[in-house]
C-alpha positions in Angstrom: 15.4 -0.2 6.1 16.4 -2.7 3.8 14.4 -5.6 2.8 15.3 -8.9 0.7 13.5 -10.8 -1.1 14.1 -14.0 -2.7 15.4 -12.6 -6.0 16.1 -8.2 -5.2 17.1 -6.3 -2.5 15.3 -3.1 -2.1 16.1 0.1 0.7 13.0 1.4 1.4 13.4 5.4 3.1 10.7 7.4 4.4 8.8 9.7 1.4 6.5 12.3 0.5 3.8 11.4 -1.3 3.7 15.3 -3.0 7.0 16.1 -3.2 10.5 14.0 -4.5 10.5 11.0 -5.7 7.5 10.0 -4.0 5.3 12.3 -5.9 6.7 11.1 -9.1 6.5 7.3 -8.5 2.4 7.9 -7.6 2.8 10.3 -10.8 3.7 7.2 -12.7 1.3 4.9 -11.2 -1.6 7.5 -11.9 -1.0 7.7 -15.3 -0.9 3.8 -15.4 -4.3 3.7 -13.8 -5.7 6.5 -15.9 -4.4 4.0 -18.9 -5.2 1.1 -17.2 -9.0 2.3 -16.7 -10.3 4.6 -19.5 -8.5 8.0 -17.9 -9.3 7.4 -13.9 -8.3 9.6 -12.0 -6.7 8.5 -8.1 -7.8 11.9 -6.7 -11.6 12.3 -7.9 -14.4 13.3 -6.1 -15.8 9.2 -5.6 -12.5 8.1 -5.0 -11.1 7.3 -1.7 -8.8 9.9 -0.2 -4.6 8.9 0.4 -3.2 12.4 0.5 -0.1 13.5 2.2 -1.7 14.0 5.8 -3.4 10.3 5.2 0.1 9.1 4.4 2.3 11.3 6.9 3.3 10.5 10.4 2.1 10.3 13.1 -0.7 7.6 12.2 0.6 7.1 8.7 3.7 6.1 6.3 4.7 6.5 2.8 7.6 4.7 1.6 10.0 4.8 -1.8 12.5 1.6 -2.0 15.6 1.7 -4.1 17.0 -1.1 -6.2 20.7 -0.2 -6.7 20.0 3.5 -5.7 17.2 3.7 -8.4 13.7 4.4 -7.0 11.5 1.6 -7.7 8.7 1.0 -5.7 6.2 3.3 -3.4 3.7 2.7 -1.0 1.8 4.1 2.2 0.2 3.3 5.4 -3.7 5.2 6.4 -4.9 5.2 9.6 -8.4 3.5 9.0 -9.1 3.5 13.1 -7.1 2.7 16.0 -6.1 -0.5 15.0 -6.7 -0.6 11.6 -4.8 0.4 8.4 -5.1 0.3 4.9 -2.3 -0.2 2.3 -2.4 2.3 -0.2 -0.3 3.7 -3.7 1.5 0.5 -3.8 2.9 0.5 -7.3 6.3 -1.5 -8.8 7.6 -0.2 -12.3 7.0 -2.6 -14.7 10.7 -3.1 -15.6 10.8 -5.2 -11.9 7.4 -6.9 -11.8 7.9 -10.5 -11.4 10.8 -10.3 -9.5 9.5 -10.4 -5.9 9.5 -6.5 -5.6 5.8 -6.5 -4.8 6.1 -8.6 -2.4 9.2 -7.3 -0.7 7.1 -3.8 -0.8 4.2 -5.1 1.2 6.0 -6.8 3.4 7.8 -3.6 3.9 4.4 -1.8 4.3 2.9 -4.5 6.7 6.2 -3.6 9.2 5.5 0.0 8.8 1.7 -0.7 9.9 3.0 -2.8 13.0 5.4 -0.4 13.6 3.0 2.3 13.9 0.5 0.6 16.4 -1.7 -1.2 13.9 -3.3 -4.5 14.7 -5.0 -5.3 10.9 -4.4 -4.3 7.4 -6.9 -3.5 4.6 -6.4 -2.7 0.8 -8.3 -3.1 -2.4 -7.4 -3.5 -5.7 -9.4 -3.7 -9.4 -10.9 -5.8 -11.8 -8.1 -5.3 -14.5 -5.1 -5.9 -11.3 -5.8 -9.7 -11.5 -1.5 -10.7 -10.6 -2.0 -7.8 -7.7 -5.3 -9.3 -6.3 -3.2 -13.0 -6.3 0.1 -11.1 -4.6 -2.4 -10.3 -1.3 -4.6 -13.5 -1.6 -0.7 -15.1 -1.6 0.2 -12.8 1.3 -2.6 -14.1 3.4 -5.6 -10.7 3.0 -8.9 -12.6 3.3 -11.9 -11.4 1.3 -13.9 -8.6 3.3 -16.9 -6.1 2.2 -16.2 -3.3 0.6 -15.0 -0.6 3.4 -14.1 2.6 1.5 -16.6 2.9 -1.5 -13.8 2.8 -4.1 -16.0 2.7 -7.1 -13.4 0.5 -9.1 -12.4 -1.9 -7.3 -13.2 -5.3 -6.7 -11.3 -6.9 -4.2 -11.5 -5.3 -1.0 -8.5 -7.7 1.8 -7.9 -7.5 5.0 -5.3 -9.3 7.1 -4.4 -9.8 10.8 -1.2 -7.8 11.5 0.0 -9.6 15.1 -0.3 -13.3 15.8 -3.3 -12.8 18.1 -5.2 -9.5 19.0 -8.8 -8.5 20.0 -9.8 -5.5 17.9 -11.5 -4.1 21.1 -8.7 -3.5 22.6 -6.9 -1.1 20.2 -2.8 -1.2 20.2 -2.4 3.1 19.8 -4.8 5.7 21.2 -7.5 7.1 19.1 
């Protein structure tokens, strides 16, 4: 799939988070937020969980876009419930940020999630991700409670998915 936005092109293909060049584009994000946030680590004990069965088909995505056959970008989909979702591992390298690559990537996620059944999208973000936290505000993710205990964050977002849907009525079998 290749998406556009108003200043890069990206391909986005289907990724591993543990293996390829999935696993070393989270790799590079880690070690941003370990930087970023006094050596936190994505994968501890009180964090929330995004491992390769959270972010593996059949309820869940992981993507890797290229910008002139370079990867770039990652991200993944988690099954939350039936008809919910939540973004997760979105990370740009910083030699793109500002471009619209952000963007592009969760656009590219949000199709992934309706692709995959989903009627809603949730993600959080932390104190010290201010331009990220304006990127999903920008994109429409509404201010909710927090609804996976991440100890860091502090914007928890969630956004409609389809024009119109009743969450009782789920879009994909449990």
């Amino acid at each position: 799939m290749t998406a556009v936005g108003p200043r890069i092109q990206i391909c986005f293909e289907d990724a591993r988070v543990d293996s390829g060049h999935g696993a070393l584009m989270v790799q590079a994000m880690r070690d941003e937020i370990a930087a970023m946030y006094d050596g936190l680590e994505l994968d501890g004990h009180r964090m929330p969980r995004a491992g390769p069965a959270d972010l593996s088909p059949p309820s869940g995505a992981f993507l890797v876009g290229r910008h002139r056959g370079k990867p770039v970008c990652c991200g993944g989909v988690k099954r939350l419930d039936a008809s919910t979702c939540e973004i997760k591992r979105m990370y740009v390298v910083p030699e793109l940020r500002g471009q619209g690559a952000a963007r592009v990537l969760l656009n590219a996620l949000e199709d992934r999630a309706r692709e995959l059944g989903y009627a809603r999208a949730r993600l959080d973000t932390g104190p010290k991700q201010k331009r990220a936290r304006g990127l999903y505000e920008s994109a429409g993710y509404v201010e909710i409670e927090n609804f996976n205990e991440n100890p860091v964050a502090s914007f928890w977002g969630e956004k409609p998915l389809r024009s119109s849907w009743d969450p009782e009525e789920p879009l994909r079998s449990s």
